[in-house]
PQR file of N, CA, C, O and H, with PARSE charges and radii, in Angstrom:
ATOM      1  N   UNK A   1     248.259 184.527  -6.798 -0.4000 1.5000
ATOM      2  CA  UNK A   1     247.897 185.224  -8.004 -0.0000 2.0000
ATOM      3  C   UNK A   1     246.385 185.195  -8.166  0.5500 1.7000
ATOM      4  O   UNK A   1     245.764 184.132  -8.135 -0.5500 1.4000
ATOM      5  N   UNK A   2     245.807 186.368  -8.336 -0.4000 1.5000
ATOM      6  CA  UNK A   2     244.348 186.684  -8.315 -0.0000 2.0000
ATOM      7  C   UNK A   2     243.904 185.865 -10.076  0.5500 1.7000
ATOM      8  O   UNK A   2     244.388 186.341 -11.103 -0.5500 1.4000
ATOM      9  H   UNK A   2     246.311 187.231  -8.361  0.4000 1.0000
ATOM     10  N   UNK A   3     243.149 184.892 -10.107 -0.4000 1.5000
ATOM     11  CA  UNK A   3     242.546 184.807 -11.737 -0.0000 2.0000
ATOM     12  C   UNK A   3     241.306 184.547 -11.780  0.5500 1.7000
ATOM     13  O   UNK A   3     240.767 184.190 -10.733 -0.5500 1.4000
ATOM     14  H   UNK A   3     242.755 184.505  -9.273  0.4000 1.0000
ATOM     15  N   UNK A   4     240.745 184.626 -12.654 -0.4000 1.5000
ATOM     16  CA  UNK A   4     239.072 184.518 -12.443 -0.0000 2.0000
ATOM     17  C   UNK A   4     238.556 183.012 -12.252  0.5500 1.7000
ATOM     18  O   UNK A   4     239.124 181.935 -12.436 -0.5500 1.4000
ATOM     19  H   UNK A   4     241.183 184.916 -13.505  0.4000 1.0000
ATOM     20  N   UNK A   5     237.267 183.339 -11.814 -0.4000 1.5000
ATOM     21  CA  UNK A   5     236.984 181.855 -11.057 -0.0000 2.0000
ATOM     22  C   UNK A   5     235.749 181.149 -12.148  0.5500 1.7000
ATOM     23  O   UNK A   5     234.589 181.458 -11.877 -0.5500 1.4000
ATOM     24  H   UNK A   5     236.806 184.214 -11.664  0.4000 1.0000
ATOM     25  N   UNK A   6     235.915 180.470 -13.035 -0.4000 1.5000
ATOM     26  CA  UNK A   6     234.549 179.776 -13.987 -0.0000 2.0000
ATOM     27  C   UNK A   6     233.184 179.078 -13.085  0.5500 1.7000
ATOM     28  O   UNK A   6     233.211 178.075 -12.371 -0.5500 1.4000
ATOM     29  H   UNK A   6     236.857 180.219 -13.255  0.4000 1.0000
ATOM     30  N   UNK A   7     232.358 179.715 -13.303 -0.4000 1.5000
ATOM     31  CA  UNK A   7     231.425 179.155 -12.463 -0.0000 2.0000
ATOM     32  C   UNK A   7     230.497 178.934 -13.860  0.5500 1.7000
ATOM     33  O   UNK A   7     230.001 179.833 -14.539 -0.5500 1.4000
ATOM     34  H   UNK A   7     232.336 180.530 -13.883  0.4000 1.0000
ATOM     35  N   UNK A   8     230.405 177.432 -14.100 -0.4000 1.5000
ATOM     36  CA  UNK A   8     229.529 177.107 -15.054 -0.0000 2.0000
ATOM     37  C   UNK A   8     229.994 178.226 -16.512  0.5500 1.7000
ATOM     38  O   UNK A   8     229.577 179.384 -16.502 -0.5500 1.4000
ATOM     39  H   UNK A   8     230.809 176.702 -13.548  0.4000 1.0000
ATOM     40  N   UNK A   9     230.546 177.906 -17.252 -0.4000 1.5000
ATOM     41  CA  UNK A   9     230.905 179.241 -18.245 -0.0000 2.0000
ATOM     42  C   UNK A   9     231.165 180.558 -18.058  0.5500 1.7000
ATOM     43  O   UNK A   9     231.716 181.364 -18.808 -0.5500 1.4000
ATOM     44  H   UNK A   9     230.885 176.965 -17.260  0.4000 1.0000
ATOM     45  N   UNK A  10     230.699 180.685 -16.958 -0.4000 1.5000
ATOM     46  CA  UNK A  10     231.032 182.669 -16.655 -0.0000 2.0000
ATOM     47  C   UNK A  10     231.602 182.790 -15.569  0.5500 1.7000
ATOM     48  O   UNK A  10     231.382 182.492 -14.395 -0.5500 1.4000
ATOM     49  H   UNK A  10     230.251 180.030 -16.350  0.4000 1.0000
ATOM     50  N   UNK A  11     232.653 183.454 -16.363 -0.4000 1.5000
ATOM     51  CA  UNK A  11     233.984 183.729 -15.284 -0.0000 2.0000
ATOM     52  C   UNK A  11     233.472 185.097 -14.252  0.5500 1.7000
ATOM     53  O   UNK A  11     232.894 186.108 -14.650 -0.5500 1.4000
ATOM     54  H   UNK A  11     232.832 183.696 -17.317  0.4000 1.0000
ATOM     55  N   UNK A  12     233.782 184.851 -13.163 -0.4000 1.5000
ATOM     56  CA  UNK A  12     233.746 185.735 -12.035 -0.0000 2.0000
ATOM     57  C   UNK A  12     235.389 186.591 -11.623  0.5500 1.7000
ATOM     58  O   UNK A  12     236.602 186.382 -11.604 -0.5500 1.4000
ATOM     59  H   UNK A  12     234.252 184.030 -12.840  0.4000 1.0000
ATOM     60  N   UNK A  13     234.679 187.320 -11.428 -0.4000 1.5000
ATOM     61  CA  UNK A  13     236.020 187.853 -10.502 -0.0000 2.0000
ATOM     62  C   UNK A  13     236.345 187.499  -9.334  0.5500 1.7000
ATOM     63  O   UNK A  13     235.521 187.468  -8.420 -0.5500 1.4000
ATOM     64  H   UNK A  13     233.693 187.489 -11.443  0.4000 1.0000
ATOM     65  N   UNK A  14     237.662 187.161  -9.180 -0.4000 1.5000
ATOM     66  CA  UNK A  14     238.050 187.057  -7.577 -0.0000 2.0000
ATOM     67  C   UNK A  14     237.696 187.505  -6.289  0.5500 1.7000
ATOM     68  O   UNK A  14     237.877 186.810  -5.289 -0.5500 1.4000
ATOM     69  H   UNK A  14     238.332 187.186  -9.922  0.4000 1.0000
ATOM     70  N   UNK A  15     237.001 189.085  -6.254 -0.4000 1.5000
ATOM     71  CA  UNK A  15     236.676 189.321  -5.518 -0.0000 2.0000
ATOM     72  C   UNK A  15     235.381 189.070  -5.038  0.5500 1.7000
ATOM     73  O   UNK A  15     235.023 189.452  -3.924 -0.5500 1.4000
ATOM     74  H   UNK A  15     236.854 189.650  -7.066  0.4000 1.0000
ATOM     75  N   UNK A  16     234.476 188.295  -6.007 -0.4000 1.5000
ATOM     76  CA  UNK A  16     233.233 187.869  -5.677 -0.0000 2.0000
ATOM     77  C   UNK A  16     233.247 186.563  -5.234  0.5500 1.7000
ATOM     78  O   UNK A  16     232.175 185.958  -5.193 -0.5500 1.4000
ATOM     79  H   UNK A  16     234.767 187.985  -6.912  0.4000 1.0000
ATOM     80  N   UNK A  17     234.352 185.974  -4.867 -0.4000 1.5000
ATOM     81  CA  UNK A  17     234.695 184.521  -4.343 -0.0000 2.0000
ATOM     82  C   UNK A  17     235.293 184.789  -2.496  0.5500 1.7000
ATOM     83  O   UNK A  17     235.189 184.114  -1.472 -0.5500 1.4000
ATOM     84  H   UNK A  17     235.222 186.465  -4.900  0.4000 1.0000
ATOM     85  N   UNK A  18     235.935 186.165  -2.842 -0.4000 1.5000
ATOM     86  CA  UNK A  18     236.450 186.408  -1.456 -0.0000 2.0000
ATOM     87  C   UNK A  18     235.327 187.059  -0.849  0.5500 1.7000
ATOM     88  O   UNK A  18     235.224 187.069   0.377 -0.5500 1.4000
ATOM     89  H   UNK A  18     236.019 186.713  -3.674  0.4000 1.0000
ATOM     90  N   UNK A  19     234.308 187.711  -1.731 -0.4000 1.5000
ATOM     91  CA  UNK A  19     233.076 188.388  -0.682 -0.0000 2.0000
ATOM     92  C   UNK A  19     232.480 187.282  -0.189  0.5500 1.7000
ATOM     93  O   UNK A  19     232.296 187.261   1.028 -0.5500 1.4000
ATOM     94  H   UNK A  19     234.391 187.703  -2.728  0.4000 1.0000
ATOM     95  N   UNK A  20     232.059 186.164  -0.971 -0.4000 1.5000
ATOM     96  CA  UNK A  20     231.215 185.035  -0.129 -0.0000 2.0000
ATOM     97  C   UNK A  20     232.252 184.291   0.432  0.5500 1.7000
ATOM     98  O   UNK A  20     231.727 183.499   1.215 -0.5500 1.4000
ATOM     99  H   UNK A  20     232.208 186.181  -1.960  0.4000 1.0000
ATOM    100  N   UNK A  21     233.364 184.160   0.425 -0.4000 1.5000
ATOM    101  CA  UNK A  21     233.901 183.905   1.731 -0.0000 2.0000
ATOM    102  C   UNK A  21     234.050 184.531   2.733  0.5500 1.7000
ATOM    103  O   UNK A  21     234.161 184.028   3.851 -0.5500 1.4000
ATOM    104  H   UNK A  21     233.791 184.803  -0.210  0.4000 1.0000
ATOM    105  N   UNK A  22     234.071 185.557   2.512 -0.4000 1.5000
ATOM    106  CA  UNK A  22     234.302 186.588   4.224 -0.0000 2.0000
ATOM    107  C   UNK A  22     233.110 187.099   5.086  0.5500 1.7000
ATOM    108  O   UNK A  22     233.104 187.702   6.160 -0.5500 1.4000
ATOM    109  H   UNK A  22     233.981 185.966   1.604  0.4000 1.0000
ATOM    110  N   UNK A  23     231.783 186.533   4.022 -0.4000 1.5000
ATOM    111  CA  UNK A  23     230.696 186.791   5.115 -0.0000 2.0000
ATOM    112  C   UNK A  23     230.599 185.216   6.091  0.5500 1.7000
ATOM    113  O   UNK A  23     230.721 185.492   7.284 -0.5500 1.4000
ATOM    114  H   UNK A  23     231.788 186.043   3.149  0.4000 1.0000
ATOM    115  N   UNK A  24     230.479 184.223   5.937 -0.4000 1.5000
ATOM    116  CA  UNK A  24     230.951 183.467   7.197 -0.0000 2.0000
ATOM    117  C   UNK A  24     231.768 183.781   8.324  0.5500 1.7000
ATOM    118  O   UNK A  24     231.509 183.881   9.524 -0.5500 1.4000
ATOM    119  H   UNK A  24     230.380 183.999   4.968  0.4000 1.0000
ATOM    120  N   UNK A  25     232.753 183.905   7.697 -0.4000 1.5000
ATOM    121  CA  UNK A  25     233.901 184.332   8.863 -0.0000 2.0000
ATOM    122  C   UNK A  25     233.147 185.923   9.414  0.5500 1.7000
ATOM    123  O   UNK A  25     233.382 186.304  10.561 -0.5500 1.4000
ATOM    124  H   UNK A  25     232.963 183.824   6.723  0.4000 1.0000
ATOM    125  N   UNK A  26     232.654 186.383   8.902 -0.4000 1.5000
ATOM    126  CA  UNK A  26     232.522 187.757   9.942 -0.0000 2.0000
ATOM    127  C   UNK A  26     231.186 187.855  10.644  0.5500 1.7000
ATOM    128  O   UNK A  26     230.771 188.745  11.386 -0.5500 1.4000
ATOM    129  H   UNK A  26     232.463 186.074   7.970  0.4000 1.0000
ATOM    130  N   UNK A  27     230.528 186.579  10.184 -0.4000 1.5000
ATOM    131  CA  UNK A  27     229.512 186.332  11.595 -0.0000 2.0000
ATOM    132  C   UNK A  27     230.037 185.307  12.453  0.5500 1.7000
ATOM    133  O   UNK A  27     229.347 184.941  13.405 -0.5500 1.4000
ATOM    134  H   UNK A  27     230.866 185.856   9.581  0.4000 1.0000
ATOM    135  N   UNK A  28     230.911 184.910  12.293 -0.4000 1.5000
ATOM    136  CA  UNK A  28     231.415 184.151  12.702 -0.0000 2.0000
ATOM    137  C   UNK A  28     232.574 185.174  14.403  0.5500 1.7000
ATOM    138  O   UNK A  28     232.708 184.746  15.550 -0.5500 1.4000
ATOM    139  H   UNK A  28     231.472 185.207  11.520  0.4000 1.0000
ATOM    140  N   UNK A  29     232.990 186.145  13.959 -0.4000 1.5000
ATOM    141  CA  UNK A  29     233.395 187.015  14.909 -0.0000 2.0000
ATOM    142  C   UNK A  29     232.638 188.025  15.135  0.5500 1.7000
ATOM    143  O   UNK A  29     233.177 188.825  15.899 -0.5500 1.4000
ATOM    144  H   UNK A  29     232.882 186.493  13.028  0.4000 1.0000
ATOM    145  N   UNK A  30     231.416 188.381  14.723 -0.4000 1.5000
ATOM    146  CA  UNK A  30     230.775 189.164  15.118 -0.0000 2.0000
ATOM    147  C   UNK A  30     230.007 187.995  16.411  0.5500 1.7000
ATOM    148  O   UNK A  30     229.964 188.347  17.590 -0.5500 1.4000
ATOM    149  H   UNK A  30     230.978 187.732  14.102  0.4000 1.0000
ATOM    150  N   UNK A  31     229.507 186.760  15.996 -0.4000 1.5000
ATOM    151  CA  UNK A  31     228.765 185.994  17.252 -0.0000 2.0000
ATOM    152  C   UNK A  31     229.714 185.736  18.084  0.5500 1.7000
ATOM    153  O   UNK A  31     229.225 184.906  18.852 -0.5500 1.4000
ATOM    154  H   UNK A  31     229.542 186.474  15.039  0.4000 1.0000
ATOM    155  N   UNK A  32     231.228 186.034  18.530 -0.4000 1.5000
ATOM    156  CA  UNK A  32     232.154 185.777  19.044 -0.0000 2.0000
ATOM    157  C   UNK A  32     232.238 187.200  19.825  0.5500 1.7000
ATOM    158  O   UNK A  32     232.256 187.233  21.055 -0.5500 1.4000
ATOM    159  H   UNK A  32     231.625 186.708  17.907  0.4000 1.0000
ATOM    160  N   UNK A  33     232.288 188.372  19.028 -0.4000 1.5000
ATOM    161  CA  UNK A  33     232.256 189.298  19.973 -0.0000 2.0000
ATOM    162  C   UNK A  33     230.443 189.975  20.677  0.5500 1.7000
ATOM    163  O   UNK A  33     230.473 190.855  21.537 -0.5500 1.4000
ATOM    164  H   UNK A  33     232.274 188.346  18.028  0.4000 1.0000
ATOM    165  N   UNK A  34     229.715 189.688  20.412 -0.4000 1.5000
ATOM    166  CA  UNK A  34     228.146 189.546  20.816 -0.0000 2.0000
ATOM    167  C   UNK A  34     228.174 188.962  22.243  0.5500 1.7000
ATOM    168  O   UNK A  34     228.104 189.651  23.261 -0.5500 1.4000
ATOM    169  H   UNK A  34     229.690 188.973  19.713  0.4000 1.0000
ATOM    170  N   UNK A  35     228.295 187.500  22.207 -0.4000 1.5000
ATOM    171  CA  UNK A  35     228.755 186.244  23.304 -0.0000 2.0000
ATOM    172  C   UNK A  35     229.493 186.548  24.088  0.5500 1.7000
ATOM    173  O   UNK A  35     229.330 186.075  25.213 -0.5500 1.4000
ATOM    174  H   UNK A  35     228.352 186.941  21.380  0.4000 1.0000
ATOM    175  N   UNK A  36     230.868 187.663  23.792 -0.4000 1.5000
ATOM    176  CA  UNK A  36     231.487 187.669  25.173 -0.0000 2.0000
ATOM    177  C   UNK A  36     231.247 189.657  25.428  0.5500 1.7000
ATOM    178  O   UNK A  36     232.140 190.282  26.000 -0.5500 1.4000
ATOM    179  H   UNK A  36     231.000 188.047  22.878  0.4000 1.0000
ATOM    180  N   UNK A  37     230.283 190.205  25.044 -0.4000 1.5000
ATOM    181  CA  UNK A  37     230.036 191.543  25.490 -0.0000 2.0000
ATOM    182  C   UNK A  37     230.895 192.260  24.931  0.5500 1.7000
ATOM    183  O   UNK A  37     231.160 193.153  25.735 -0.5500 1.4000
ATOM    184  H   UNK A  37     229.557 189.697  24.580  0.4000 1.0000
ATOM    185  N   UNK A  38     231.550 192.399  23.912 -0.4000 1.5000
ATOM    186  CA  UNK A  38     232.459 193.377  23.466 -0.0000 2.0000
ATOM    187  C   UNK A  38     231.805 193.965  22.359  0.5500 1.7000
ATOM    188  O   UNK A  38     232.402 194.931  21.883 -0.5500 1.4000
ATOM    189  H   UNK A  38     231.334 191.673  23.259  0.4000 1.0000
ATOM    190  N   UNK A  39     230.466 193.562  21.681 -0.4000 1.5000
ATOM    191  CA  UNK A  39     229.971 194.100  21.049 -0.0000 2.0000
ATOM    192  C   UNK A  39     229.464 195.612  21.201  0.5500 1.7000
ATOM    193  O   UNK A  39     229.785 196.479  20.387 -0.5500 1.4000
ATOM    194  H   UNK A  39     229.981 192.777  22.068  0.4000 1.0000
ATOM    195  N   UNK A  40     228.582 195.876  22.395 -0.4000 1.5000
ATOM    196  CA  UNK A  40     228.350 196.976  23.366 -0.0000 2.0000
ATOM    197  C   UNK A  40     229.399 198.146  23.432  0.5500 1.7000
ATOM    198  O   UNK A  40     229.132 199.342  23.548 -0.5500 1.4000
ATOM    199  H   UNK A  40     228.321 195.172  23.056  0.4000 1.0000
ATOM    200  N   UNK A  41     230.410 197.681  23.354 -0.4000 1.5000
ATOM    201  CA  UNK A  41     231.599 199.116  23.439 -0.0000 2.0000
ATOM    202  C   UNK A  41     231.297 200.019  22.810  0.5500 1.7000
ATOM    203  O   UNK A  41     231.198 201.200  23.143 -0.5500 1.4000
ATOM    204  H   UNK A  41     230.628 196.710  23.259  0.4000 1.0000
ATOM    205  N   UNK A  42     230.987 199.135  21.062 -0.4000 1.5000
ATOM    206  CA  UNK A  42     230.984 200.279  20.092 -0.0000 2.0000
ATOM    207  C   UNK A  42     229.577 201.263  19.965  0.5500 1.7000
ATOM    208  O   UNK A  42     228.505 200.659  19.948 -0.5500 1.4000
ATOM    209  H   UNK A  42     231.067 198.175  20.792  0.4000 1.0000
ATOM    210  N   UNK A  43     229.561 202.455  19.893 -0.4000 1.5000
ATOM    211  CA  UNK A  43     228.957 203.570  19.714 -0.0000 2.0000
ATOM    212  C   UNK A  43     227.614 203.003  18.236  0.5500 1.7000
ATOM    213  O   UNK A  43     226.385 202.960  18.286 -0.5500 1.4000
ATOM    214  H   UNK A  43     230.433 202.945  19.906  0.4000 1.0000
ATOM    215  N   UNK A  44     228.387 202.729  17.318 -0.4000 1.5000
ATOM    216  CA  UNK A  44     227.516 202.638  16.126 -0.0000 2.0000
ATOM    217  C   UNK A  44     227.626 200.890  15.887  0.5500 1.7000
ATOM    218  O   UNK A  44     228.686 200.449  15.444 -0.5500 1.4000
ATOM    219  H   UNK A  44     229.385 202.764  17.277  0.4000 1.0000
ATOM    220  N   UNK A  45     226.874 200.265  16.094 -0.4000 1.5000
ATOM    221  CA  UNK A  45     227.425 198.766  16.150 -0.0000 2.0000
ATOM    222  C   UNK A  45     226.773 198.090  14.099  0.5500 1.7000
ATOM    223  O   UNK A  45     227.107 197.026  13.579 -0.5500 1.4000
ATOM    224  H   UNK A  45     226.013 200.623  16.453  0.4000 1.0000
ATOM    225  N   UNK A  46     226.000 199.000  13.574 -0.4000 1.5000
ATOM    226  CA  UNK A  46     225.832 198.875  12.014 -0.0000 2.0000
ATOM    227  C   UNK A  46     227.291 199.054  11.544  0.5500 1.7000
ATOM    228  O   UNK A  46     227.934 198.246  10.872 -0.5500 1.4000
ATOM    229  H   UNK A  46     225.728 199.864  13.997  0.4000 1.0000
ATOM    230  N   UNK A  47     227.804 200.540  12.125 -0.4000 1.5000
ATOM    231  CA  UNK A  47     229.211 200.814  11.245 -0.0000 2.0000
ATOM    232  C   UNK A  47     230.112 199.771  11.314  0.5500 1.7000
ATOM    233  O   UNK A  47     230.648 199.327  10.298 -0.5500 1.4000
ATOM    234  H   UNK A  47     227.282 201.195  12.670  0.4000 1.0000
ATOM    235  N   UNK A  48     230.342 199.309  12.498 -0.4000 1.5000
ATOM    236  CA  UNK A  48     231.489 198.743  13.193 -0.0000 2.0000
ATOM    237  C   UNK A  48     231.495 197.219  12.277  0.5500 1.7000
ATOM    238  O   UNK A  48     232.540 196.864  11.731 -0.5500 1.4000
ATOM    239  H   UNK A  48     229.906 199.669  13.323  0.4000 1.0000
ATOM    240  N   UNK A  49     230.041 196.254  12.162 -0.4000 1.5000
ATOM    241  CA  UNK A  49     229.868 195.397  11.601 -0.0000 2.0000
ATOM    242  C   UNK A  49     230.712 195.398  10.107  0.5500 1.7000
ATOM    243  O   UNK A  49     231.779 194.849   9.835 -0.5500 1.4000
ATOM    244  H   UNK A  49     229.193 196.543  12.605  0.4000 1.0000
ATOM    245  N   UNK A  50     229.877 196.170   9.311 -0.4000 1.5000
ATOM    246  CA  UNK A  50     230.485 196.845   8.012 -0.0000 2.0000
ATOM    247  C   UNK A  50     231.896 197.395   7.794  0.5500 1.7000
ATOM    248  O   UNK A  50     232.199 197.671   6.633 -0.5500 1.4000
ATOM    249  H   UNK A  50     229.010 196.616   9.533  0.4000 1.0000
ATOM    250  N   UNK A  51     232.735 197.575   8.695 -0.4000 1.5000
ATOM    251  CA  UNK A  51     234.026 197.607   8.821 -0.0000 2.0000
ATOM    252  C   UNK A  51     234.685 196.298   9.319  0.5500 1.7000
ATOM    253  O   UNK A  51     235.816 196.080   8.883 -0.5500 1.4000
ATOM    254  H   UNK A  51     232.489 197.350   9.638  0.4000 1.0000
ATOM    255  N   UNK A  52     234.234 195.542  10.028 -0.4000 1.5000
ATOM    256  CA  UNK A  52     235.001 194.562  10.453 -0.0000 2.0000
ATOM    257  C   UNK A  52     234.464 193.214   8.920  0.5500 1.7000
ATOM    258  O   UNK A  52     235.272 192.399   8.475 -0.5500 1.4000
ATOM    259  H   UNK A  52     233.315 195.719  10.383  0.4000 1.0000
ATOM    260  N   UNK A  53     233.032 193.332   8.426 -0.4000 1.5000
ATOM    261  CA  UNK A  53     233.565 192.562   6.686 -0.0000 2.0000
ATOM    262  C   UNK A  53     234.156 193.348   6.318  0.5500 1.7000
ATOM    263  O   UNK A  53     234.505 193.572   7.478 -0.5500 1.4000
ATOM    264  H   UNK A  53     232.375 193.994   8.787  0.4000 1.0000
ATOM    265  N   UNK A  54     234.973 194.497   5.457 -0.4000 1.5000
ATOM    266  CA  UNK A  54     235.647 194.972   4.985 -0.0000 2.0000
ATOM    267  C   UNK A  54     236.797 194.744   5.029  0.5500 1.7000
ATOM    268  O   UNK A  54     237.523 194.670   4.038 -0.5500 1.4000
ATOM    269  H   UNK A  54     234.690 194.315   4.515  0.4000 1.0000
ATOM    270  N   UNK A  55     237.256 194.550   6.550 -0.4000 1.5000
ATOM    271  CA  UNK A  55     238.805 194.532   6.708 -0.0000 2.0000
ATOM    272  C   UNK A  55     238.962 192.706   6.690  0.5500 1.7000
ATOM    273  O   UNK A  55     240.022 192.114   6.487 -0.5500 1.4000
ATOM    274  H   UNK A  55     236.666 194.610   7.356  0.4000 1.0000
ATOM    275  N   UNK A  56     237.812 192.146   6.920 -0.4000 1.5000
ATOM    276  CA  UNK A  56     237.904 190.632   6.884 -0.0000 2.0000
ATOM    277  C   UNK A  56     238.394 190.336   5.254  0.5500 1.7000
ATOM    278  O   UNK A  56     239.241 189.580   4.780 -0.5500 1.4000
ATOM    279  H   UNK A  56     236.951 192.627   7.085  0.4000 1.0000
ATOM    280  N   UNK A  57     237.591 191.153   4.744 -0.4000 1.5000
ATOM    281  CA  UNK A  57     237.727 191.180   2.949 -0.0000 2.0000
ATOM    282  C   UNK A  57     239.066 191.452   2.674  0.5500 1.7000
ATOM    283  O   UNK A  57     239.793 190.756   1.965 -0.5500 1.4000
ATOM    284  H   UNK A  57     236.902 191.767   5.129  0.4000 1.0000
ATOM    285  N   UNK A  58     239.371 192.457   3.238 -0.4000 1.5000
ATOM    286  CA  UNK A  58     240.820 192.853   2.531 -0.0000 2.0000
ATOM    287  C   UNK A  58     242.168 192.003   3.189  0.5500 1.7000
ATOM    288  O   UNK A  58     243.321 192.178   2.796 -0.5500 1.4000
ATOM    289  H   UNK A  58     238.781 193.022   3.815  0.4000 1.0000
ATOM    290  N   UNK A  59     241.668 190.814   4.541 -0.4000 1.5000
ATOM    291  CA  UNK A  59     242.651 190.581   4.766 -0.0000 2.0000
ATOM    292  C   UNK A  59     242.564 189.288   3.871  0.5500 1.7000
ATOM    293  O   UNK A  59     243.463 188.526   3.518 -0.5500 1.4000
ATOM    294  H   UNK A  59     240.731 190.671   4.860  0.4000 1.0000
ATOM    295  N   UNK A  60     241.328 189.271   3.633 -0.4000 1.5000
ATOM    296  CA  UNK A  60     241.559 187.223   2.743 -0.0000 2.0000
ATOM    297  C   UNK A  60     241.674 187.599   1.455  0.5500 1.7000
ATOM    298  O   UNK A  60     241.567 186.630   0.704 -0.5500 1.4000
ATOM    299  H   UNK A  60     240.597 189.891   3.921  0.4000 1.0000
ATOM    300  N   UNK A  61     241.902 188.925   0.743 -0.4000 1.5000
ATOM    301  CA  UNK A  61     242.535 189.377  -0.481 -0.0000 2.0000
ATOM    302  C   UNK A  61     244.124 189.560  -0.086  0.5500 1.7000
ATOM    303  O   UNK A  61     244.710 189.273  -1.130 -0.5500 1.4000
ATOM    304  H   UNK A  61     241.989 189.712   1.353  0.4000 1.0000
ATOM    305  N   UNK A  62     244.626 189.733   0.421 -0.4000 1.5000
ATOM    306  CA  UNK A  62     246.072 189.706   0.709 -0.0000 2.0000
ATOM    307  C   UNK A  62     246.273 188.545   0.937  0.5500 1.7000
ATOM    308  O   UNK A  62     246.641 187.941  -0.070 -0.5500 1.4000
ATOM    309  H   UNK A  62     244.150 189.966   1.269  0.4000 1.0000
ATOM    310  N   UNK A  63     246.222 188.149   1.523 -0.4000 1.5000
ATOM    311  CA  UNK A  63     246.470 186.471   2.623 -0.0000 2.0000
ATOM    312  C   UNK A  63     246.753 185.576   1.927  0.5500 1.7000
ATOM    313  O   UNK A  63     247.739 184.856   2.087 -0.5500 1.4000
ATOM    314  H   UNK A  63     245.923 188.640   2.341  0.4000 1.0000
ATOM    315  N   UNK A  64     245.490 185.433   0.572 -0.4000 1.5000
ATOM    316  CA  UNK A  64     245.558 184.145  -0.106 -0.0000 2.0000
ATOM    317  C   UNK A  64     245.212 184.245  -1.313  0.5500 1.7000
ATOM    318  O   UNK A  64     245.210 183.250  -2.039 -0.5500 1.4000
ATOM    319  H   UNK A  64     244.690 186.018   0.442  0.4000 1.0000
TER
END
């Protein structure tokens, strides 16, 4: 269940708890795919970044 998060008196929204969590994790597989050359495939490697936090986002909004 999504509820807001009190940080010092002011409540946040949930999704500003899952954005700073999902930027770790997505350098975290972005230096994972860099390291083993799979970065290179992609055509636009700005877009690709910015889609892979996004979908990191939306999976740790479902997930948990």
């Amino acid at each position: 269940m999504l509820t807001e998060f009190n940080l010092f008196g002011v409540f946040m929204a949930p999704i500003v708890v899952y954005a700073l969590a999902a930027l770790p994790l997505t350098m975290c597989v972005r230096f994972v795919l860099w390291w083993s050359g799979l970065l290179g495939w992609f055509w636009h490697i700005a877009l690709f970044e910015v889609s892979l936090y996004v979908c990191i986002l939306c999976l740790l909004i479902l997930y948990i």
